[in-house]
C-alpha positions as CSV (number, residue, x, y, z in Angstrom):
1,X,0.0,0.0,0.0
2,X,1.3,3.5,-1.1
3,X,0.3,6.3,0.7
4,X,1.3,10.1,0.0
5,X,2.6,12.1,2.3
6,X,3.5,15.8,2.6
7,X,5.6,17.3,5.4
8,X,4.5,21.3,6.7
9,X,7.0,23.4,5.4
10,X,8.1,24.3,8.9
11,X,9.1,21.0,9.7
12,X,11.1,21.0,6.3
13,X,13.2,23.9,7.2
14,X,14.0,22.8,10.2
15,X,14.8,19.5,9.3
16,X,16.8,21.0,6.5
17,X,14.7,18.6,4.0
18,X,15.8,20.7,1.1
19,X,15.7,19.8,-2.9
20,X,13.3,17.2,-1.9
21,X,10.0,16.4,-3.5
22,X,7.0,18.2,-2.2
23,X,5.2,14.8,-1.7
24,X,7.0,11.8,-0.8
25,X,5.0,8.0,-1.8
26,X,5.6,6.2,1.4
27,X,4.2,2.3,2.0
28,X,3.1,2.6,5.6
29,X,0.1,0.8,7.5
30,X,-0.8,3.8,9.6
31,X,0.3,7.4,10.8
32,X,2.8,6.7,13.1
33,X,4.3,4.3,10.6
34,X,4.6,6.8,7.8
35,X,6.4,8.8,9.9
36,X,8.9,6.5,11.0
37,X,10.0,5.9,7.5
38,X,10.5,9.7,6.6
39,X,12.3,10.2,10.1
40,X,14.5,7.0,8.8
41,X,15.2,8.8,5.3
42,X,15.7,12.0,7.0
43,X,17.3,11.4,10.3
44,X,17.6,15.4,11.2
45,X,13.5,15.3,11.6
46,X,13.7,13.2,14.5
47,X,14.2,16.1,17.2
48,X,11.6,18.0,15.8
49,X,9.2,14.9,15.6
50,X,9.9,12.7,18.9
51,X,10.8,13.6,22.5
52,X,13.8,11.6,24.7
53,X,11.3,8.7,25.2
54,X,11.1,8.3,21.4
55,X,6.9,9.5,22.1
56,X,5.3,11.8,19.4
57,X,5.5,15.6,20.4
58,X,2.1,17.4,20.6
59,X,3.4,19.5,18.3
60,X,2.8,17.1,15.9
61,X,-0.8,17.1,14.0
62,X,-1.6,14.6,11.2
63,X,-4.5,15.4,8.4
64,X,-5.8,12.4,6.2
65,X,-7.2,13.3,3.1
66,X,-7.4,16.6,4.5
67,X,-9.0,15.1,7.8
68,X,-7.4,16.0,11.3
69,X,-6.5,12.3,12.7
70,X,-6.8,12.6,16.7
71,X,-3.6,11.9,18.8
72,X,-5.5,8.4,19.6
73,X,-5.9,7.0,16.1
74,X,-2.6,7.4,14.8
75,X,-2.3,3.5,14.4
76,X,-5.5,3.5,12.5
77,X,-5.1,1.9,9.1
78,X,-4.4,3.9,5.9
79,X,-5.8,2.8,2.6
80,X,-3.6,2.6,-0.9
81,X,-4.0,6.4,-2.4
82,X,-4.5,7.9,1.0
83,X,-2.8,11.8,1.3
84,X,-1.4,12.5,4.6
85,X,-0.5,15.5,6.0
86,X,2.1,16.4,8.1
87,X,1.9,19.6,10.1
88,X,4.2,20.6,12.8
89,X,3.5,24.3,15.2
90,X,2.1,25.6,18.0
91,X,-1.3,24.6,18.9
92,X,-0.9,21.4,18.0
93,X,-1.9,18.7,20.6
């Protein structure tokens, strides 16, 4: 299953993710999964993505299909052609 995903251009500049595509075709069963893989291809996300216990920062907010995913259903399954996004700032939670 191939989802894609797009990253908040925040989180791109300060993960440095330069000269990258704007949307990334990730196979991933879920949120949580997706994001493991991009922090895996870019290892400089991973302070801006996780805290010292390896959790997901409230920061963090994740849109399928344009729907906000609670903190709760991150693990909920994705279907083939889903479009998640990505959005790190303030507020998030």
């Amino acid at each position: 299953m191939k989802v894609k995903v797009r990253i908040s251009s925040l989180l791109r500049q300060f993960s440095q993710i330069t000269g990258e595509p704007e949307v990334f075709e990730v196979a991933a069963p879920n949120a949580i999964e997706c994001l493991r893989t991009l922090v895996a291809r870019f290892p400089s996300m991973r302070q801006w993505v996780y805290d010292k216990e390896g959790k997901v920062l409230g920061l963090m907010q994740f849109f399928v299909n344009g729907e906000k995913l609670p903190a709760d259903k991150l693990m909920t399954p994705l279907r083939d052609g889903d479009e998640l996004f990505i959005l790190f700032g303030i507020g998030g939670g």
